[in-house]
N, C-alpha and C positions, 0 to 999 in steps of 0.2 A: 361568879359574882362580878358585876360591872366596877373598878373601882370608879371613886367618885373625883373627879377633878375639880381644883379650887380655882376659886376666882383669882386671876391675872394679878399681881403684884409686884412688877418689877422693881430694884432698888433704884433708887436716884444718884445714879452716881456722877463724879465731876469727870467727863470727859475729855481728856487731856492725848490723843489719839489723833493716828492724822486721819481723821474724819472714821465714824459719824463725831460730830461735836454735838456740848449740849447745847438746850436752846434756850432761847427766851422763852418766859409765860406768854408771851402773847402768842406766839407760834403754837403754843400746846393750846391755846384756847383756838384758834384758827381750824385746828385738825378736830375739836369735838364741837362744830359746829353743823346743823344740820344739812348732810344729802341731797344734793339734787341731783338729775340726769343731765346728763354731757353733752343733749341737744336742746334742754332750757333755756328759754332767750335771758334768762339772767345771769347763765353760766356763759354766754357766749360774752357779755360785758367782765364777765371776772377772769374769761381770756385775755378782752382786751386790754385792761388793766398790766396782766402779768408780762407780754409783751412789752406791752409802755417805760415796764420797769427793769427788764430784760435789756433792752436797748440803751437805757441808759446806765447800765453795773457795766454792759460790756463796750459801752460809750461807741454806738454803730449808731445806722440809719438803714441797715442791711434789710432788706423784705424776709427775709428768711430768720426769723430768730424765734427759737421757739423752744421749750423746754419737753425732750422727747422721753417720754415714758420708758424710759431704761436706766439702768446705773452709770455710773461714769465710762464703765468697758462697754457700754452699747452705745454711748458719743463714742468713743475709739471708731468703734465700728463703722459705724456711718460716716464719717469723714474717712474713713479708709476706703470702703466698696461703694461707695457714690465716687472717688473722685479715680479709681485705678478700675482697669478691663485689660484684656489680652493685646497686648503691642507695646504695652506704660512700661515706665519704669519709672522708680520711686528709689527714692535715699530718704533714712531712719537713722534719727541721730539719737544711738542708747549709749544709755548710762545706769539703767536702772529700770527695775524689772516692769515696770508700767511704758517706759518709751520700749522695753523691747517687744511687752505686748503691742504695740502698735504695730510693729515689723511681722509678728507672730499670725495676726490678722491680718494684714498683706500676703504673707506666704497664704493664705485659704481663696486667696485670688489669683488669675489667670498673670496677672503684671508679673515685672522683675522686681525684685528689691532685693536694693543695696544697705546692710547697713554697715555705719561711721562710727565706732564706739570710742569709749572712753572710762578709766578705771572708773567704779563704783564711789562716788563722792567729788567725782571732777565736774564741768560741764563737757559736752563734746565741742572743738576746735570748729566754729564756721568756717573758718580755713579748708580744717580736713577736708568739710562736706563739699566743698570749692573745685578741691581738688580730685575726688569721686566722681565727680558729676560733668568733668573738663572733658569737652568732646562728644558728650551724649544728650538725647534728647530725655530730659528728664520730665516725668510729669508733675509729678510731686515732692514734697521734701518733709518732713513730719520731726517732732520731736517736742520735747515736754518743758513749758516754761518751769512748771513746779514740780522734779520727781520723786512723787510721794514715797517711795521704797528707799529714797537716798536723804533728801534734803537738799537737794542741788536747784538753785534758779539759776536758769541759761538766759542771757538777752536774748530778745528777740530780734532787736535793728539788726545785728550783724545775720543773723540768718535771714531778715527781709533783704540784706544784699546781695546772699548768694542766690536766694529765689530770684531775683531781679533779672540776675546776669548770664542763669540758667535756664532761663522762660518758663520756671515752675510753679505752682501752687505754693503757699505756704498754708501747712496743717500743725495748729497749735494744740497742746494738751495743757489748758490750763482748770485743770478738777483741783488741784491743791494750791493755786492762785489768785484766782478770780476772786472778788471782793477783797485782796487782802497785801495784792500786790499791785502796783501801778500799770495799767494796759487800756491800752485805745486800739481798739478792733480798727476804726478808719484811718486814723492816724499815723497807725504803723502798719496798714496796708495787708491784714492776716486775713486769708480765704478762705478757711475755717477755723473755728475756736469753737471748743466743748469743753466742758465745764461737769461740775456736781455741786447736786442740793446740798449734801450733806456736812463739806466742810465751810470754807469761810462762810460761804452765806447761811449757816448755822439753820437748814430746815431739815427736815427727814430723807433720810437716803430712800432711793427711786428713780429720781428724775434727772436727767443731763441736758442741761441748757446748752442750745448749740446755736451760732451761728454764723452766715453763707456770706460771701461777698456777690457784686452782679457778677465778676469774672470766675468765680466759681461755678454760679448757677447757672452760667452759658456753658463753661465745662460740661455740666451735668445734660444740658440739652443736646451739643452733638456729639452726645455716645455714638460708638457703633452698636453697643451690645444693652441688654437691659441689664440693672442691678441686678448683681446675683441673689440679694436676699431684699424678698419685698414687705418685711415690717421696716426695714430702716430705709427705705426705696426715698429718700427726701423730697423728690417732686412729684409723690402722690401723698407721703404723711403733711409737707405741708397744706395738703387742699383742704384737714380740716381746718390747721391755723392760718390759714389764709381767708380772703374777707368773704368768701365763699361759704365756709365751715361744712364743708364735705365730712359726709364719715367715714374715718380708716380706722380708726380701735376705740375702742370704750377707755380713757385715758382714770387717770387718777386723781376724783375731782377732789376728793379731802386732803393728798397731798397738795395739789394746784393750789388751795386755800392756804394753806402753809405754807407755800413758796410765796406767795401773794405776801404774808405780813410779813416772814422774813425777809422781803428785796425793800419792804417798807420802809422796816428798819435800816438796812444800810444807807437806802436812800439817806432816811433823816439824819443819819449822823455826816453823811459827807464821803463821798469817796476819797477825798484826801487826807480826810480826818481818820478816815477808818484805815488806811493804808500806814498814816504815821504811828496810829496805835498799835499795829502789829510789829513794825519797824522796833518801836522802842519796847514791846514786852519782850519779844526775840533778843534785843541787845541783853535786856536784865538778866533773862536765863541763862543764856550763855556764860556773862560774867558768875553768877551764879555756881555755877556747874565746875565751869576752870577754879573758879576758888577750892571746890570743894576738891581738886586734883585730878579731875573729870577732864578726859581728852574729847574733840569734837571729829567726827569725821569728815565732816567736812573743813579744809586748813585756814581755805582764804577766805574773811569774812563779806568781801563782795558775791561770794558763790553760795553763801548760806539762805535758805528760804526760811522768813521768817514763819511762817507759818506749821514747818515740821523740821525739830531738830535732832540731828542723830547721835547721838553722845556715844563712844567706845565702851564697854562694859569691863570695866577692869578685871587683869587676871584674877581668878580662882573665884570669883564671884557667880553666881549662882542665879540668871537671866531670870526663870522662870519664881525663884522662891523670891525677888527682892520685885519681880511684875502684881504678883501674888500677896505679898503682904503689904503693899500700896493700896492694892484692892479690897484686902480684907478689913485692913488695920485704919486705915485713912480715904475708901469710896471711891477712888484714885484710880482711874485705869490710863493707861501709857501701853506702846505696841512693841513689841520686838522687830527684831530684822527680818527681812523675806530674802528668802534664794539664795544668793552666795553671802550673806550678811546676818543669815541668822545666824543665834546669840552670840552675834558680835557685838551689836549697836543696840539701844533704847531709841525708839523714835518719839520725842515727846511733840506733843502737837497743840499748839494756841491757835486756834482757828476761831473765826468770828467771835461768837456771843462767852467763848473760854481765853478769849485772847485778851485778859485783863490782869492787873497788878496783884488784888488778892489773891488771885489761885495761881502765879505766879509764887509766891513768898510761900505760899501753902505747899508748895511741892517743893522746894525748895528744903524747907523744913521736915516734911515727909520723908524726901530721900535721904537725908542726911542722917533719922531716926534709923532706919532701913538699913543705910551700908553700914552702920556700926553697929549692927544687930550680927550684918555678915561680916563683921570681921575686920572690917575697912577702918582707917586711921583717916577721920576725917577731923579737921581744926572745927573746934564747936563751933556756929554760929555763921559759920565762914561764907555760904551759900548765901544765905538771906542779907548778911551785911551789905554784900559786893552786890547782889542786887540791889539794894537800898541806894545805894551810891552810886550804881548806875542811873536809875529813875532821878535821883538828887542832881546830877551832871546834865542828863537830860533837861531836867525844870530849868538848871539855871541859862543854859545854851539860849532857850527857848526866849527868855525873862530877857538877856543880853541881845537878841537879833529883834526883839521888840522897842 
């Protein structure tokens, strides 16, 4: 007998994760909008829209910007095997499991790479990579402004110097900063940046927004060799988004629709607005979290990404039963550790459209329910006060510089 399977209902929970985030309604009404086909002239205007809007989250002018039909490790990719071939050498600055994927996918190319590390929670020394790279022709240099597995933001200026002084590329991973931290693709001179739908710009995982500088996409012209992999080959995927609209893959026009009203939204609220707002929910938590006796893995609060924080899991505590009854008890999902960091750390995540004050105090008060279930001596109230007071120091800063 065939069983019968029921109609799709998934719960609505508050995604507090470093990515997927939840989203706006208006992005869930974008995605149940009607189908069209992916060579419809009125899908070719809802490209060019997304571009429009692309260009200016990643504040370029770059010809190559385009959101490629992969998740955030298929931008890795592509800025990896587009910009190394056999003779290259490359330096990867890890600190955490997503910049060592980038090294990871290097090693599946013919190039050398070097990587520059740094304990889990640090950023890596532009120095060190200075010093790596002193003497050698390097082609490339790679590393993660936001690393989602740590909670680490590295500056980018100090590594635009040692590209400068090395004749190198710079290749940014900013999938857990983009919309949410402050970055100028032109400005600060980066020759690739990739990105994801799914965190700050708060749309459906899928898609990695990437884009090329001119000095990159002459890189990519005098190869000796062809890309080794030709879906992420960049100077034939972009001949569809280019003013040509050539066909290379059937892309994903109901997520595109999605990416569309979520880039809307950042637009409308501001990029610097939308960056302050992350700034200051990340301070509350924090304060937050140390009230409650909660240590941060990451020490130095200039090295903290607002956008995903790693909290220490206190001894004798119990990762998966206190992830689990956040989830059960409060809709509440939060991540653990990956690779040498599981259940060490909580990765709690305010990413876009979740990176707000109520579900800030919400979780706040959830964990607090949680570790004194497990056993934990936490001072009542203690979480949400110090948040309070954070936000309250915040207004009034704000009120005085006015």
């Amino acid at each position: 007998m065939t069983e019968q399977i029921g109609e799709l209902n998934p719960p609505n929970r508050l995604m507090l994760t470093p990515g997927p985030s939840s989203m706006d309604p208006r992005v869930y009404r974008a995605l149940a909008t009607p189908l069209v086909g992916h060579v419809d002239p009125w899908f070719r205007g809802c490209m060019d829209d997304v571009q429009v809007l692309l260009r200016q989250i990643f504040q370029t002018e770059n010809r190559i910007t385009m959101p490629l039909s992969a998740s955030g490790s298929g931008g890795i990719e592509a800025a990896v095997v587009n910009s190394l071939e056999e003779g290259d050498e490359a330096i990867i600055a890890v600190n955490g499991v997503f910049s060592d994927r980038m090294a990871v996918i290097g090693g599946h190319t013919a190039a050398k790479i070097t990587k520059v590390e740094a304990p889990y929670g640090k950023p890596v020394d532009a120095e060190d990579v200075r010093r790596a790279g002193k003497g050698r022709k390097i082609k490339m240099i790679g590393f993660a402004q936001g690393e989602t597995s740590s909670g680490v933001l590295t500056d980018v200026d100090s590594f635009r110097a040692v590209a400068d002084e090395l004749g190198a590329l710079l290749v940014v991973d900013t999938v857990a900063s983009l919309a949410a931290v402050p970055l100028h693709i032109d400005r600060q001179r980066m020759d690739i940046c990739f990105s994801g739908t799914q965190k700050a710009i708060s749309a459906p995982p899928g898609m990695s927004p990437i884009t090329v500088s001119p000095r990159a996409e002459e890189a990519f012209r005098t190869r000796k060799t062809k890309v080794q992999s030709w879906y992420f080959d960049l100077t034939t995927a972009m001949n569809y988004w280019g003013k040509d609209r050539l066909y290379h893959h059937t892309p994903p026009v109901s997520l595109i629709f999605a990416l569309r009203e979520a880039m809307r939204i950042v637009i409308e609220e501001g990029l610097e607005a939308r960056w302050e707002r992350h700034r200051v929910n990340a301070l509350a938590l924090v304060a937050g979290l140390e009230a409650m006796g909660l240590e941060m893995l990451v020490k130095r609060p200039a090295d903290r990404l607002p956008t995903v924080t790693a909290v220490m899991i206190p001894q004798g505590v119990d990762d998966v039963k206190v992830r689990n009854q956040l989830l059960d008890e409060f809709n509440i999902e939060i991540a653990g550790g990956l690779g040498p960091l599981k259940a060490k750390i909580w990765r709690v995540g305010l990413m876009g459209h979740c990176s707000q004050k109520p579900y800030v105090l919400l979780f706040l008060a959830a964990l607090e329910k949680v570790l004194l279930d497990q056993g934990v001596r936490v001072p009542s109230g203690a979480g949400v006060g110090a948040a309070v007071r954070s936000y309250t120091n915040v207004d009034t800063a704000a009120a005085v510089s006015r």
